[in-house]
Phi, psi and omega in degrees: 000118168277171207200152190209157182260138193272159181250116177223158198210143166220194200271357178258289182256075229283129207233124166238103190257147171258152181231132182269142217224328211085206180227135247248102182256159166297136159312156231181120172248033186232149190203160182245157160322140164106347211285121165299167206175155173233090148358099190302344200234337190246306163085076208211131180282134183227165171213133256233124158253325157229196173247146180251149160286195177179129169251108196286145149258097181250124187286136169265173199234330170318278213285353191023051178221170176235129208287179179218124155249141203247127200216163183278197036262169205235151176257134196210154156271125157286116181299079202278034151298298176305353174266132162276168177311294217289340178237051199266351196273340150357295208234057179211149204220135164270115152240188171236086190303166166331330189257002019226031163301147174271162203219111175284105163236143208276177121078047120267149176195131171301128168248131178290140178279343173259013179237005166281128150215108188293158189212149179259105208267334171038063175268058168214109193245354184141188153262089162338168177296336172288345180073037178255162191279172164238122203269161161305148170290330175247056171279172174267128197275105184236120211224115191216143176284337201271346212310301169301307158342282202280318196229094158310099196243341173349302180282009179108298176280104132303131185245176156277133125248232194294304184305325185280337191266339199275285155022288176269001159269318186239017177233331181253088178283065147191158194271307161212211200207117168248140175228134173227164250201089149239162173263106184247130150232149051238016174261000173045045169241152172253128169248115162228159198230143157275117170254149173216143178267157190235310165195185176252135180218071180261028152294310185238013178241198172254315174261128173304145196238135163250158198231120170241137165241125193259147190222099208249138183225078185284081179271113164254116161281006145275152169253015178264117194325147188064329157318129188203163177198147198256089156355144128232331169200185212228170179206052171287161171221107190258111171282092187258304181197181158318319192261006200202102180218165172228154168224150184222142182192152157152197184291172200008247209210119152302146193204127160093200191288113167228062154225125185218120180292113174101345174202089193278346167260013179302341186174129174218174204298163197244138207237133186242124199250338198243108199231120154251148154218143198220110253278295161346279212237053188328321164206190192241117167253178160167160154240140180215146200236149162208155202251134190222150174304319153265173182280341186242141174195186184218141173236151194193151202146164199205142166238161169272098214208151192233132198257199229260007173237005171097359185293123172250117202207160173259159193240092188321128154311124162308128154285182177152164227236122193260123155235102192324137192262124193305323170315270163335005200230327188277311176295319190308312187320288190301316193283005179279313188300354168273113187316115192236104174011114138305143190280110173333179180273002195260104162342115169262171138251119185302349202226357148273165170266323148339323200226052157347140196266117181306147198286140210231120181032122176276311192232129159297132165304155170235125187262129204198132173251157184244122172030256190240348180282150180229122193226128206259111163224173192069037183247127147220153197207103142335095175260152171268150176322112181309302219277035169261152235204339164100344182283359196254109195263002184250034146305138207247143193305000000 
């Protein structure tokens, strides 16, 4: 039986537990729904829920330009016991909720298929006299609030179920995934950035706003002892034209979401000051969001960081050019023209069980023309009850 040691944390103290794990499968760059995995680099028990296509876009530095590899990755749940809290931004995702808030939910994370190292949890063991099943003692021990939600497993065959097909239908907006990927030596760090258009928002703004979430990755690839470089401040630039630019500047790295249509102060963003990389803890993720007035822009940025001999230097970003898919615009539009409930004063959180996520669009609309006439079927929308009051928690995703 293999067995590996866990990181477990509470507000007192650091805890080293040993977890019986299962048994240890060949690697693999293809995986089915259910597959359980240990994160090579993060070092986080996971679980795989489907695969995103996915496009690496890698700057060559000759050609100044960019190669395009057509590639896999998988969307997975994290056991976020392996997370400490101070470092939750590792493994968080911006959705989009029924109300059209963006929502920082915690112990998700996109996975590289070469950073899997899958394990066979062999949780099915029989039937009892009763004909209920029986799980193994040395199932692989794992705890995600979405874990039962999503994946039917009793019998041994993880399946989908319905809350996961619903799931990926009306909260994971996109079709695939591009990311671009540079390399700078002679300092060996790699940056690669994800961009996702996310939503529309021409409700609550004077100007319509489009909402981007970028899923940012910072890796140093030296192994040489002592060597280290410090974050110390950030420079992005989202380009629209001359006259309509955005700049985000200041210390470390900003994380997560600071948009609430109607509650601009429920939650803004979380500014992280102190970044290391270190042949020991090699890298830094976080998703992070911003909002720009056009559909289209060019990103560029640089960061400031200073290394392990006191040398201070910037370091280049990958560009790349963001563009809104008119299809997806069209639709984000109509679903703006649906009256949609305002959210009671009581907070929900997407990552308790206490506070479930409201039930939010069963069907993406289909948009279809008739001569000059335009015809919207499949818009369906739960409104909540005025008289709920928000105290009834046992709705279900």
């Amino acid at each position: 039986m293999i067995r590996r040691i866990s990181r477990r944390f509470n507000s007192y103290k650091k805890q080293t537990t040993f977890v019986q794990l299962g048994r240890k499968t060949d690697n693999s760059m293809t995986y089915d729904v259910g597959q359980h995995f240990l994160h090579e680099k993060l070092n986080y028990r996971g679980l795989l829920l489907f695969d995103i296509p996915h496009q690496r876009y890698t700057y060559d530095e000759k050609s100044q330009d960019y190669v395009l590899n057509d590639e896999v990755k998988y969307m997975a749940l994290v056991d976020g016991r392996d997370i400490p809290a101070h470092e939750s931004h590792m493994v968080q995702d911006i959705f989009k909720d029924a109300m059209l808030n963006l929502r920082n939910v915690d112990n998700f994370d996109i996975v590289d298929p070469r950073e899997i190292r899958p394990y066979d949890h062999n949780p099915f063991q029989g039937y009892d006299e009763k004909g209920l099943p029986l799980r193994n003692e040395d199932a692989f021990d794992f705890e995600n609030y979405w874990y039962k939600k999503f994946i039917y497993d009793f019998d041994g065959q993880a399946k989908e179920t319905g809350n996961l097909l619903k799931w990926k239908n009306d909260y994971f907006n996109y079709e695939s995934l591009s990311t671009f990927e540079r390399t700078c030596w002679p300092e060996g760090i790699k940056v690669s950035i994800s961009p996702v258009f996310l939503a529309y928002n021409s409700k609550t703004q004077i100007v319509p706003q489009f909402c981007w979430k970028y899923h940012l990755r910072i890796e140093l690839l030296s192994q040489f002892a002592g060597v280290y470089y410090k974050i110390k401040r950030h420079n992005f630039t989202w380009q629209g034209d001359d006259t309509n630019q955005q700049i985000e500047t200041g210390p470390g790295l900003n994380v997560g979401s600071d948009f609430i249509p109607g509650s601009p102060n429920l939650r803004r963003k979380k500014n992280i000051g102190s970044i290391t990389l270190t042949p020991e803890n090699p890298i830094f993720k976080f998703t992070s969001s911003t909002m720009l007035p056009q559909p289209n822009a060019l990103f560029f940025g640089s960061l400031q960081i200073k290394d392990h001999r006191g040398r201070e230097f910037m370091l280049p970003l990958p560009s790349f050019n963001l563009n809104v898919d008119q299809k997806k615009l069209e639709i984000e539009k109509l679903l703006q023209k649906v009256d949609v409930p305002k959210r009671g004063s009581k907070i929900e959180n997407l990552n308790t069980v206490e506070n479930p996520p409201e039930e939010i669009p069963t069907h993406k609309p289909s948009v279809t023309k008739n001569g000059n006439a335009t015809i919207v079927a499949g818009v369906k929308l739960t409104k909540k009850d005025p008289k709920d009051d928000g105290s009834n928690n046992d709705r279900k995703i």
